[in-house]
C-alpha positions as semicolon CSV with decimal commas, in nm:
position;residue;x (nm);y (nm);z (nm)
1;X;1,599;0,734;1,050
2;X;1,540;1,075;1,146
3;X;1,295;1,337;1,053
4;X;1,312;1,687;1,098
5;X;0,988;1,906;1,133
6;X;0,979;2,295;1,117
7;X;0,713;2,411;1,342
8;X;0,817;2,736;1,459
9;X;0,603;2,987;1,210
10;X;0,348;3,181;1,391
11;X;0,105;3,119;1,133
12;X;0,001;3,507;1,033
13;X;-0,253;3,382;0,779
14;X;-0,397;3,176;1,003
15;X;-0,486;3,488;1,269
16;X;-0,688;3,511;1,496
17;X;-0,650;3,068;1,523
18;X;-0,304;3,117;1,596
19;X;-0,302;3,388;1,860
20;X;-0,361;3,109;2,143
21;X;-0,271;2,797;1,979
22;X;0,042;2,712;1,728
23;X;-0,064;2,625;1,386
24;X;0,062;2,287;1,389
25;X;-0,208;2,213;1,676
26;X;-0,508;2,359;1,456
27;X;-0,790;2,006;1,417
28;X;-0,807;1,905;1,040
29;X;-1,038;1,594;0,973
30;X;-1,010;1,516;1,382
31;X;-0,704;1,573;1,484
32;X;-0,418;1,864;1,468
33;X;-0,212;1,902;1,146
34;X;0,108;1,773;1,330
35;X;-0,067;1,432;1,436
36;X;-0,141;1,374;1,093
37;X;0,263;1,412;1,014
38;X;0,389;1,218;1,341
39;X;0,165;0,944;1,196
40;X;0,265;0,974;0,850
41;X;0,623;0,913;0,920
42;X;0,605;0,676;1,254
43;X;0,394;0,417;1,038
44;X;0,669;0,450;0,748
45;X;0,926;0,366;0,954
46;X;1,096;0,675;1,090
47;X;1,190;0,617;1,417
48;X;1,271;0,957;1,585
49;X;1,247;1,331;1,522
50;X;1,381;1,656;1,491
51;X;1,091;1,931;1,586
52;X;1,222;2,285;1,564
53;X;0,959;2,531;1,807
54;X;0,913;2,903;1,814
55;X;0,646;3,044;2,003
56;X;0,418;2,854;2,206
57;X;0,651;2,569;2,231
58;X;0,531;2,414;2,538
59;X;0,165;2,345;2,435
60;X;0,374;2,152;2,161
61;X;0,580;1,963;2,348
62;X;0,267;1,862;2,588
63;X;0,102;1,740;2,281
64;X;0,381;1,500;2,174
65;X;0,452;1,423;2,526
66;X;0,086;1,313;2,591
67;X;-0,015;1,207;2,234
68;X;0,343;1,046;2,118
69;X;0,513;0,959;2,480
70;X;0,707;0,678;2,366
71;X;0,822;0,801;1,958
72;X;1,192;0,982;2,052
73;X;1,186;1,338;2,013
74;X;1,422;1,608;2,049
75;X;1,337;1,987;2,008
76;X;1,528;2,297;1,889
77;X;1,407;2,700;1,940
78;X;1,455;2,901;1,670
79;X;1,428;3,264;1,843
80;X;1,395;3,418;1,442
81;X;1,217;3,396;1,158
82;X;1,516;3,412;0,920
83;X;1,395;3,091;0,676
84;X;1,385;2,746;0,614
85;X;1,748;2,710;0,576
86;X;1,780;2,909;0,918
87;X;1,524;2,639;1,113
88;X;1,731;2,356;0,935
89;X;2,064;2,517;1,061
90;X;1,937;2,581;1,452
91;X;1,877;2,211;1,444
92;X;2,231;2,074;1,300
93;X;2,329;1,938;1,617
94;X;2,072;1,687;1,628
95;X;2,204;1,583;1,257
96;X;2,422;1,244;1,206
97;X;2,569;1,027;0,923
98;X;2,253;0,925;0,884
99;X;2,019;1,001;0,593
100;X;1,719;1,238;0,742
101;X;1,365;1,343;0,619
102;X;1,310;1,690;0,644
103;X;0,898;1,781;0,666
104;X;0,763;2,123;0,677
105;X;0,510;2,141;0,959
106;X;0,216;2,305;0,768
107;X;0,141;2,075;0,482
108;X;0,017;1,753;0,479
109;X;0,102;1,462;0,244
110;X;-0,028;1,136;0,127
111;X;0,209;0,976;-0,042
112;X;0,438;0,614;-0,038
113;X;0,746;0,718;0,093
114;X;0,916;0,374;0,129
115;X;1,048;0,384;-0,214
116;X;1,205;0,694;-0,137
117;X;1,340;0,613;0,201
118;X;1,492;0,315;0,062
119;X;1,631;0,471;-0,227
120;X;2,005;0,517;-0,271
121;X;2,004;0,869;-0,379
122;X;1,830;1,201;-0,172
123;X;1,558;1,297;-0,361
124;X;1,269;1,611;-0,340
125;X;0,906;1,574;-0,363
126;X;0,743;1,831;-0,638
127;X;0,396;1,847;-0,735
128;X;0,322;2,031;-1,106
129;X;0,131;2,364;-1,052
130;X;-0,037;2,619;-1,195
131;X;0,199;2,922;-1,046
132;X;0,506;2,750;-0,880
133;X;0,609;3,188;-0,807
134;X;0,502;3,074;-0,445
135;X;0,765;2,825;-0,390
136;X;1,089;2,664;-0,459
137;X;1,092;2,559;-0,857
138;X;1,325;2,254;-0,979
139;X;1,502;2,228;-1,299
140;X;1,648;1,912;-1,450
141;X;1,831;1,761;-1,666
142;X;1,905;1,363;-1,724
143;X;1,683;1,281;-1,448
144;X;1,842;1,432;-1,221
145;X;1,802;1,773;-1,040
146;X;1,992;2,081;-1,194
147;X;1,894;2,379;-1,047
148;X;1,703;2,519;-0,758
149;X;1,569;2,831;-0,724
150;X;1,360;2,976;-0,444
151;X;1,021;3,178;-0,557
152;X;1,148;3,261;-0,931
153;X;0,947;3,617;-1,092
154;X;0,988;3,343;-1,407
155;X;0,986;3,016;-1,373
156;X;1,165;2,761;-1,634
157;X;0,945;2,499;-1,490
158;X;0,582;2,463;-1,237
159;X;0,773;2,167;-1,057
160;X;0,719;2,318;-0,731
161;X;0,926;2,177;-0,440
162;X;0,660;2,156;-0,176
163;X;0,790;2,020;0,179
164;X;0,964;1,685;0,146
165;X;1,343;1,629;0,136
166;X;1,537;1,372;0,140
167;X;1,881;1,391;0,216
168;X;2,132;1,112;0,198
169;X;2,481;1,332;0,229
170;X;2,381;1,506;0,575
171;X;2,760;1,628;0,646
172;X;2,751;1,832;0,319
173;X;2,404;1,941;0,373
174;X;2,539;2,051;0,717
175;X;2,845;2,215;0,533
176;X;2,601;2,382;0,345
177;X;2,380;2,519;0,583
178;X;2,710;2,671;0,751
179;X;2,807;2,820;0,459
180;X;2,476;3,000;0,389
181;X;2,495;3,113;0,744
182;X;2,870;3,277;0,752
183;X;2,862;3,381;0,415
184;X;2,525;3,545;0,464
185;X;2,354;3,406;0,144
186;X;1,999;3,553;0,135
187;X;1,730;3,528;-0,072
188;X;1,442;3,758;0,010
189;X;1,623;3,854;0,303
190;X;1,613;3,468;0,434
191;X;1,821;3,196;0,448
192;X;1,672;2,933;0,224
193;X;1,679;2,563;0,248
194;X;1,675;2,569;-0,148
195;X;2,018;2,780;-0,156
196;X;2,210;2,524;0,075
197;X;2,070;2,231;-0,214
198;X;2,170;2,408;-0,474
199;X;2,514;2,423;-0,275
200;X;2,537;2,080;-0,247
201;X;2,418;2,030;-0,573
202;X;2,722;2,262;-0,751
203;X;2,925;2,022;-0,507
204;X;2,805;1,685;-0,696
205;X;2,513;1,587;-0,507
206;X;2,303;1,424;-0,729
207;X;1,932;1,455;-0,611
208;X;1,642;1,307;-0,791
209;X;1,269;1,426;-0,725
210;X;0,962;1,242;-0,690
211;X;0,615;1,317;-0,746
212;X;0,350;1,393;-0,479
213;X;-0,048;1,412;-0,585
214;X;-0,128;1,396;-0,274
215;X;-0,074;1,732;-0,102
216;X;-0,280;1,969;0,129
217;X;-0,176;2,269;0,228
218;X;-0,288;2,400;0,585
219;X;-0,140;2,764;0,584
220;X;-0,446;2,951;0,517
221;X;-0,846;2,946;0,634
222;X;-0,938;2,842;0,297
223;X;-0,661;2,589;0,269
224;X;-0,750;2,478;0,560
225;X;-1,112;2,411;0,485
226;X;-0,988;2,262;0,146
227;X;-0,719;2,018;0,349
228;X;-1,014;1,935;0,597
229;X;-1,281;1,865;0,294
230;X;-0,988;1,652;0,097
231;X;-0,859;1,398;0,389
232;X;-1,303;1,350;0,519
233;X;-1,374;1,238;0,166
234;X;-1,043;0,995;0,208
235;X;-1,129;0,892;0,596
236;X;-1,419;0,940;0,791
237;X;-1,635;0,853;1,028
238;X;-1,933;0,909;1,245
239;X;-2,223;0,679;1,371
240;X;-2,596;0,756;1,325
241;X;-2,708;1,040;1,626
242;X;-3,067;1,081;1,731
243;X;-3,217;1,379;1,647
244;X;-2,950;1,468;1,425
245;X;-2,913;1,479;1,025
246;X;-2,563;1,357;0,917
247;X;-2,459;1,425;0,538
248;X;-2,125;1,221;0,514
249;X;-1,827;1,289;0,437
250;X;-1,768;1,463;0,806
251;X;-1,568;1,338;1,170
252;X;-1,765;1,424;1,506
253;X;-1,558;1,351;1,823
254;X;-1,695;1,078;2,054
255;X;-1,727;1,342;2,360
256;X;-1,949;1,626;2,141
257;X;-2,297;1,638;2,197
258;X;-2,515;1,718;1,930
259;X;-2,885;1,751;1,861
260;X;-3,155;1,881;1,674
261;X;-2,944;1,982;1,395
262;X;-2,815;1,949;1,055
263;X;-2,383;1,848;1,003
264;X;-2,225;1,803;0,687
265;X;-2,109;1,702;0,453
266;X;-1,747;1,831;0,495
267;X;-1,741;1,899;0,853
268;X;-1,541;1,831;1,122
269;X;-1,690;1,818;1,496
270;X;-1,409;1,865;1,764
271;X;-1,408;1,703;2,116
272;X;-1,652;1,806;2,407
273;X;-1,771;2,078;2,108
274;X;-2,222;2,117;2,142
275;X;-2,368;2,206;1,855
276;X;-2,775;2,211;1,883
277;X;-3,072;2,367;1,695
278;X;-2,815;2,443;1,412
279;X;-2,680;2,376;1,027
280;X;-2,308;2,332;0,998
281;X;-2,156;2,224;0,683
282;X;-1,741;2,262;0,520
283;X;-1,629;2,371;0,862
284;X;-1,420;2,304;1,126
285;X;-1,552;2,338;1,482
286;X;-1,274;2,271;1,735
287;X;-1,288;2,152;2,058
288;X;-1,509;2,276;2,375
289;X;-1,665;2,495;2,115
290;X;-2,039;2,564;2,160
291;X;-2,283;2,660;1,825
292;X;-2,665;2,716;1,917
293;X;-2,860;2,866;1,667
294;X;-2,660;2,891;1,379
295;X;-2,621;2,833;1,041
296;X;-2,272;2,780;0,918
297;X;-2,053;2,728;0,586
298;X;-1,733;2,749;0,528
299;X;-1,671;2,812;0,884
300;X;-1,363;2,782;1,118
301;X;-1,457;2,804;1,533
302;X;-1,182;2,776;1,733
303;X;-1,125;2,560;2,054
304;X;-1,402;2,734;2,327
305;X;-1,538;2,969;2,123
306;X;-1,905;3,023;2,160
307;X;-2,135;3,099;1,840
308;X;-2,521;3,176;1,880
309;X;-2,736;3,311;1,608
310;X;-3,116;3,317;1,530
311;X;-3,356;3,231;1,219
312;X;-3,541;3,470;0,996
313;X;-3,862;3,394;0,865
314;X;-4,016;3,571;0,603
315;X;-4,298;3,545;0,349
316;X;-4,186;3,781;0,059
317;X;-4,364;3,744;-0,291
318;X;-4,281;3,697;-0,660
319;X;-3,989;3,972;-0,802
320;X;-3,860;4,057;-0,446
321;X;-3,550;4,081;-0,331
322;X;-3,416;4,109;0,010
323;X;-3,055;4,107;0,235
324;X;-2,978;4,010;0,546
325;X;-2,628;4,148;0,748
């Protein structure tokens, strides 16, 4: 089975991270965001991919190459920003008769998916939020999915459709797409994926959705730091280091060398990174990054960066208030 993976936003929110490096490649609990995704699907039996690039594609593709070398992947520019339906169109070609998984590139699940992939009917994962404005809302009716619509001013429901699709009729989802395309149907001046569902949907598609609890999203700093804090307390690791103070959860690469200093809990320590004489805790420090001197929360250094700060000391008596910039 195939999975397709939009990668190709340039990750605004995530600025200045995403200058030099695509979002997908941004470390979250030790690795990038699209490692945790390639290993999500691979180990739940997908057994090739659809990744659809934009900018920076080649750092992408030297990832996967180096990281993934033998999982089959083939890769599709989009050259604009016109939408999820848009990214899903670009990449048609690589579409069969085959049922596929589509998987948006910035979020990160934890859920069982072989009940799903080995269901006879496509189905959309939804998680219940506060203020589903953000995102696609489902309505339905007799189980099954009646209407989509694509960030509604008034919801009829907060079952947000957040990232997960699967699609069991690909010819009339490809039909679909087309039709969006040549018939220009926008919504907020993009093409969405939602529209083309809701197309196949008015055909007779029936499409079921499923529940996800487990989902992180990666699209913003404090997301980010959120999505990082979230998978540590699920998986980490990190042996006992001389000199150092480790308050679990966190993940410290094999290759950084730390001392004299204080990490955690909800920290992530990228490879070759030095951290000494400092505090770090609910951050991500990313590879080859340096931090001497520092005391750091809720933090995000990105790969080479170079941090150095000092201590205050001060003796300051009863009622007295003071501010440091």
């Amino acid at each position: 089975m195939r999975a397709i993976i939009p990668v190709a936003g340039v990750g605004t929110r995530l600025r200045p991270h995403t200058y030099s490096l695509p979002k997908v490649l941004l470390n979250v609990a030790g690795k990038p965001i699209l490692s945790h995704i390639l290993d999500k699907i691979i180990a739940e039996g997908i057994t090739e991919a659809t990744i659809i690039v934009g900018q920076m594609s080649e750092m992408i593709k030297e990832y996967i190459s180096n990281a993934y070398s033998s999982f089959p992947v083939d890769y599709v520019g989009q050259e604009e920003a016109l939408g999820l339906g848009h990214a899903i169109y670009v990449a048609r070609e690589t579409i069969t008769d085959e049922p596929v998984l589509i998987i948006l590139g910035d979020t990160i699940f934890d859920v069982d998916l072989v009940p799903v992939l080995k269901g006879t009917t496509s189905a959309l994962g939804v998680k219940t939020v506060e203020d589903p404005r953000r995102f696609g809302v489902a309505e339905t009716q007799n189980g099954y999915i009646s209407r989509l619509v694509e960030k509604p001013e008034h919801p009829a429901t907060n079952l947000a459709v957040v990232g997960l699709y699967y699609l069991i009729n690909t010819k009339l989802l490809v039909s679909s797409l087309n039709e969006l395309v040549e018939k220009n149907i926008r919504t907020k001046n993009e093409y969405q994926l939602t529209d083309a569902l809701q197309i196949m949907i008015d055909r007779g598609e029936k499409m079921k959705t499923f529940m996800i609890d487990g989902w992180y999203d990666c699209g913003k700093p404090e997301t980010l730091l959120s999505t990082n804090r979230a998978l540590l307390e699920k998986n980490s690791s990190c042996p006992a280091i001389d000199g150092v103070v480790i308050n679990r959860p966190v993940y410290v690469a094999s290759t950084a060398k730390l001392s004299n200093c204080v990490i955690g809990p909800f920290t992530t320590i990228g490879e070759r990174t030095v951290v000494n004489e400092s505090v770090v805790r609910n951050s991500i420090i990313s590879e080859d990054a340096e931090i001497h001197m520092a005391l750091l929360d809720d933090s995000i250094v990105g790969n080479g960066a170079v941090v150095k700060g000092s201590y205050k000391r001060i003796n300051i008596g009863e009622s007295s208030e003071i501010e440091f910039y």
